[in-house]
C-alpha positions in Angstrom: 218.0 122.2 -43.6 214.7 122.6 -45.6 214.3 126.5 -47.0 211.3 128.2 -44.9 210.3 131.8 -45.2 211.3 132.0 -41.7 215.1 130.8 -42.6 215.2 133.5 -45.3 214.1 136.1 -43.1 216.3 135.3 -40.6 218.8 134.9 -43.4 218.6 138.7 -44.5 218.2 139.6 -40.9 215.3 140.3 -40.0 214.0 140.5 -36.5 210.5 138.1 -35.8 208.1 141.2 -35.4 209.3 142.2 -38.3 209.0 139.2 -40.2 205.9 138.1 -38.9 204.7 142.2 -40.2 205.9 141.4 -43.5 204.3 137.7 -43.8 200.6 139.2 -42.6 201.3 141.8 -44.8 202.4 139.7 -47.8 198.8 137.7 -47.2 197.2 140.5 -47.6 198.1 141.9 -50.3 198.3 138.0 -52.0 194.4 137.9 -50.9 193.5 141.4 -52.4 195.5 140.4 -55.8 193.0 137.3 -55.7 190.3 139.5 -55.0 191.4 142.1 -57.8 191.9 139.4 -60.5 188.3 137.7 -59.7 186.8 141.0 -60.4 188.6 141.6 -63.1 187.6 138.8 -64.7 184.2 138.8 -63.7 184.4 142.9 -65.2 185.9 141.7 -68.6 182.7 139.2 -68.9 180.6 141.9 -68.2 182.2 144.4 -71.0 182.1 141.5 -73.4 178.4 141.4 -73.1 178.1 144.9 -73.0 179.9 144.9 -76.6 177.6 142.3 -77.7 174.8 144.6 -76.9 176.3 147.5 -78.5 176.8 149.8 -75.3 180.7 149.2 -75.6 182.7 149.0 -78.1 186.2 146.9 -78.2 189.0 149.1 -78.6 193.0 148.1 -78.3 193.2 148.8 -74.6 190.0 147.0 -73.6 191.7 144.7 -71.0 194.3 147.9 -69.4 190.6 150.3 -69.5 188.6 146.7 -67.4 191.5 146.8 -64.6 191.4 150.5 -64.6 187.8 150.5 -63.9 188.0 147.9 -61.5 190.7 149.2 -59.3 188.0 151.9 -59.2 185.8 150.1 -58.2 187.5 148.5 -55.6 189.1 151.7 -54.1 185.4 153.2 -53.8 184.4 150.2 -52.3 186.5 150.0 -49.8 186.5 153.7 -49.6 182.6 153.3 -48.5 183.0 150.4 -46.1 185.9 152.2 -44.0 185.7 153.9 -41.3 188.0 155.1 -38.4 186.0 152.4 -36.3 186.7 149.9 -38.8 190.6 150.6 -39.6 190.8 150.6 -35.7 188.9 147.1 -35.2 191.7 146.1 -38.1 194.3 147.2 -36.3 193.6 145.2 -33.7 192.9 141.8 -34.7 196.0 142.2 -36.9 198.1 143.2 -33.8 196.2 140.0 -32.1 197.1 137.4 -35.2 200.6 138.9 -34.8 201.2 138.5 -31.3 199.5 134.6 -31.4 202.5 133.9 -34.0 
């Protein structure tokens, strides 16, 4: 028997709405850590120049302060782009991708 997420889930007992729930919801949050970490590093380039220039300067928490900032960043973006229309649209294609599994 090869080990599938779907054998584990069904190992700990999990019924398939539920499992199929939690493996949407586990892509999502994988795809937002991809997200996060790309603007992380893409922020951390950013600061380095911006210590070149002079307009920063490097202190000992330089990387924690970067992924601060960004989760800002991102939480105000996504802030901006949501609306109840848009959570609602969400909803639904994530209902749909669920019930197609």
């Amino acid at each position: 028997m090869q080990i599938t997420t779907e054998n584990i889930l069904k190992m700990v007992a999990i019924n398939s709405v539920n499992a199929q729930k939690f493996i949407v919801e586990g892509a999502i949050w994988d795809l937002y850590d991809e997200l996060f970490q790309g603007r992380v590093e893409i922020n951390v380039q950013k600061a380095f120049e911006d210590v070149k220039n002079r307009k920063r300067k490097l202190s000992n928490n330089f990387y924690r302060e970067i992924k601060e900032e960004t989760e800002k960043e991102l939480e105000n973006e996504f802030l901006s782009k949501s609306t109840s229309a848009d959570l609602a649209a969400v909803r639904e294609k994530l209902e749909n991708v669920m019930q197609q599994s």
